[in-house]
LOKOL-747875 format. One record per residue (C-alpha): residue in three letters; x, y, z. Coordinates in steps of 0.25 Angstrom, whole numbers, padded with zeros to 4 digits, always signed. Last residue first. Example, Ala and Ser with C-alpha at 12.3 -4.5 7.8 and 13.67 -1.06 7.14 Angstrom:
SER+0055-0004+0029/ALA+0049-0018+0031/
// end
This chain:
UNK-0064-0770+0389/UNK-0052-0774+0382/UNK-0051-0787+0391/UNK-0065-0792+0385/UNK-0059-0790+0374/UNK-0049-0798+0372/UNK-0058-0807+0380/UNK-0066-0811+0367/UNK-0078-0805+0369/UNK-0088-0816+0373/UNK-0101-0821+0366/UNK-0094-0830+0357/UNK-0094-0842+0368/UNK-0109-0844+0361/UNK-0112-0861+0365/UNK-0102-0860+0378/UNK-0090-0850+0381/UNK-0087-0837+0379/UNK-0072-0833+0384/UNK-0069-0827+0370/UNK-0056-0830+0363/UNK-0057-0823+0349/UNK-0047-0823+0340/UNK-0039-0817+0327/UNK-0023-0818+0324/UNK-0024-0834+0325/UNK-0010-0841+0320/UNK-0011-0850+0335/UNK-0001-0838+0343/UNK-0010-0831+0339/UNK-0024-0838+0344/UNK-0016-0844+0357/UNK-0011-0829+0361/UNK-0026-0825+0359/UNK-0033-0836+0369/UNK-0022-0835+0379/UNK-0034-0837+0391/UNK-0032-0827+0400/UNK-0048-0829+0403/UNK-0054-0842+0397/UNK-0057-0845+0383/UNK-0072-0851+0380/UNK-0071-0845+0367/UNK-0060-0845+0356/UNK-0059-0840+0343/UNK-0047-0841+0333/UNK-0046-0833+0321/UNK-0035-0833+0310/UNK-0032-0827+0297/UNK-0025-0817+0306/UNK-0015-0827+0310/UNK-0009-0824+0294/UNK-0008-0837+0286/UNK+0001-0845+0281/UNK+0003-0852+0296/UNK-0012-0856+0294/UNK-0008-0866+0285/UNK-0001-0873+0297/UNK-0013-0877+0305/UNK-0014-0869+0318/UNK-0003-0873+0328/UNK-0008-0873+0345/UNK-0014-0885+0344/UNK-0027-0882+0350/UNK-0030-0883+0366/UNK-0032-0868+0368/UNK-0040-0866+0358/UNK-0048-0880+0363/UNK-0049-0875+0378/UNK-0053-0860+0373/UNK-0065-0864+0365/UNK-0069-0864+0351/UNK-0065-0857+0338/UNK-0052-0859+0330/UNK-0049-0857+0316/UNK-0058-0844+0312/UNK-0052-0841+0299/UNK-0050-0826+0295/UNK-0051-0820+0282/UNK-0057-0830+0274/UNK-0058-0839+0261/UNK-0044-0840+0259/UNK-0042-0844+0272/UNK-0054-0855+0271/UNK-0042-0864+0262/UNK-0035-0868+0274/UNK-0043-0878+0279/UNK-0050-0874+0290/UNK-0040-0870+0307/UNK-0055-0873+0316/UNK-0065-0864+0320/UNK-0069-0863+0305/UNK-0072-0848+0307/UNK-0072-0841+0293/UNK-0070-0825+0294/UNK-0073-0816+0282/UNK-0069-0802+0285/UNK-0072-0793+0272/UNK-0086-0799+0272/UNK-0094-0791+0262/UNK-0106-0801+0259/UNK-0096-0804+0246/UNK-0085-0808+0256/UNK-0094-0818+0262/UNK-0098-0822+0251/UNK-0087-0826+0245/UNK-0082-0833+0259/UNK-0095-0841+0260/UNK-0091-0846+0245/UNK-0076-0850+0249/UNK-0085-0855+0261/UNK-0090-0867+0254/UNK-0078-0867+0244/UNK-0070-0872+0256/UNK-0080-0882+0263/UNK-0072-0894+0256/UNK-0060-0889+0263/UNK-0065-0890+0278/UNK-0066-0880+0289/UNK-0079-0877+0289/UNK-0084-0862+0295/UNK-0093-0863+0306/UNK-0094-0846+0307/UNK-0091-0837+0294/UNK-0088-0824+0299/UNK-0089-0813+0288/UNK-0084-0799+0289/UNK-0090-0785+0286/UNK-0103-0787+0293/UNK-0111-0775+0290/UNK-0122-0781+0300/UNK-0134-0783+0293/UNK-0131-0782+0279/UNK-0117-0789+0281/UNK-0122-0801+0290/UNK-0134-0802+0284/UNK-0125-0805+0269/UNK-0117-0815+0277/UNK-0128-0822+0284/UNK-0136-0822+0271/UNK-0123-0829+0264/UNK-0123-0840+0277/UNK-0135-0845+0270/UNK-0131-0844+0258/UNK-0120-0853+0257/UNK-0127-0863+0265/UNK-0124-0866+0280/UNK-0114-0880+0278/UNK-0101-0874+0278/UNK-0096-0875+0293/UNK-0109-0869+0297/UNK-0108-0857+0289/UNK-0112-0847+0301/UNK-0111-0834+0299/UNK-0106-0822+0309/UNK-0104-0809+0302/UNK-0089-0802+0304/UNK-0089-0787+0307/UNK-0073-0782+0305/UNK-0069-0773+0315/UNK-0065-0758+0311/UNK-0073-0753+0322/UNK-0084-0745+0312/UNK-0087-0763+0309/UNK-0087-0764+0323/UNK-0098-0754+0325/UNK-0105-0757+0312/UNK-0106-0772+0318/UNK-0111-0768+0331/UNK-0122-0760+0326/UNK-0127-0771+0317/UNK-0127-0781+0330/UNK-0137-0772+0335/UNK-0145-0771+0322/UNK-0149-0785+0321/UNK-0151-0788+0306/UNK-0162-0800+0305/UNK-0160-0814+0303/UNK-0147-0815+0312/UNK-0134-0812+0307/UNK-0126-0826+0311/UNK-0127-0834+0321/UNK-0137-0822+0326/UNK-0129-0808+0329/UNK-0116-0814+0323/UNK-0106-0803+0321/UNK-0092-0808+0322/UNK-0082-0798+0325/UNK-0069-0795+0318/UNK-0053-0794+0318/UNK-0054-0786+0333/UNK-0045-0778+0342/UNK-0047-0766+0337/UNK-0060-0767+0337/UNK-0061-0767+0352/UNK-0072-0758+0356/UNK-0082-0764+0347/UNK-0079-0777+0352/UNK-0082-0770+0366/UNK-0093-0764+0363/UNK-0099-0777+0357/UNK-0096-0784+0371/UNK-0103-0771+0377/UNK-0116-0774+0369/UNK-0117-0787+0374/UNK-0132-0791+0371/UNK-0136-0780+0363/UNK-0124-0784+0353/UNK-0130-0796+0353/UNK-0117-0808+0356/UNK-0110-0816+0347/UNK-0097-0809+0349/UNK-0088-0815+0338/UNK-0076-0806+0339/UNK-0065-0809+0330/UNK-0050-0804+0338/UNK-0037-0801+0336/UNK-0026-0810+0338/UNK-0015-0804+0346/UNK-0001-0805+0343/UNK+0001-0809+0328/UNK-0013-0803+0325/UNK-0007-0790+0329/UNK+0004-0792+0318/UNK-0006-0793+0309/UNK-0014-0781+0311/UNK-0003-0773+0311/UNK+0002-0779+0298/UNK-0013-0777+0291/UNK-0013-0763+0296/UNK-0025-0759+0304/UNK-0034-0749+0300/UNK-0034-0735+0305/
// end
């Protein structure tokens, strides 16, 4: 049964739910992609990025895992980099297309997104096509809170990712124009988190209802479970 939009909501009130980048081969770690499958009830979406983006050929193992969490319920995002607007238009177009011929991808993750106003009709474009490609999840990841006007271009708006000390060190308010909006419009991610550390609780209570706090560290920290799961086992 799907869930209801006010159930949902008020889970995201108490406990963010997670966006899953696991860059890892699914032949590599194939209990960690048991696990996210096992857990989908727990998830806003997966990023699928088998090579910084779809590769140059499909790759059938990560095709496997993708049907699988798409049967789950959980929304497949493919992983492209627009290099904070200056990769061309068509360029991260192909990856789009790979991404959903390859893959099924039903969502769009849309990495090194710029912040700036002056880039808005940039993405305004990369958010057409996107949708056009089939993306019903389209996901920009700033890293930090952009200007306002790339919530009307996007479902969820990744405005926080880097380590645990700087997370932990932020000002604890987000910007107020972010008061208008649901927390589920919201994504913060996290590595190099330590055990125990209240890596959700700072998330909510800082207007995010989607995460991911990893304990990954180093040049690829996404190639952890976020320890939500890890506890589930």
């Amino acid at each position: 049964m799907k869930e209801s939009k006010e159930s949902k909501e008020s889970k995201e009130t108490k406990d963010p739910m997670l966006l899953v980048p696991l860059y890892e081969h699914p032949a590599d770690r194939p209990e960690e992609w048991e696990r996210l499958i096992r857990s989908a009830g727990q998830l806003h979406s997966v990023v699928l990025n088998p090579d910084s983006g779809p590769g140059r050929a499909p790759d059938e193992r990560f095709a496997a895992v993708a049907a699988r969490l798409r049967d789950a319920g959980v929304p497949v995002l493919g992983y492209t980099d627009t290099d904070y607007g200056r990769r061309p238009h068509a360029a991260v177009v192909q990856d789009l297309l790979r991404h959903r011929d390859w893959y099924g991808a039903d969502g769009a993750f849309l990495d090194q997104a710029a912040a700036d106003p002056e880039l808005l009709p940039h993405y305004g474009r990369l958010a057409v096509a996107a949708r056009a490609a089939g993306a019903r999840t389209l996901v920009l990841n700033h890293g930090v809170h952009p200007h306002p006007g790339y919530l009307r271009l996007a479902d969820l708006l990744v405005t926080f990712e880097g380590p645990w000390d700087a997370y932990r060190d932020q000002a604890a308010t987000p910007p107020p124009w972010t008061a208008g909006h649901p927390a589920g419009r919201f994504c913060h991610l996290v590595y190099a988190v330590p055990p125990d550390a209240p890596a959700a609780e700072l998330a909510a209570e800082r207007h995010a209802g989607v995460h991911c706090a990893v304990p990954g560290t180093g040049a690829h920290p996404w190639g952890t479970l976020p320890y939500a799961l890890e506890e589930a086992g």
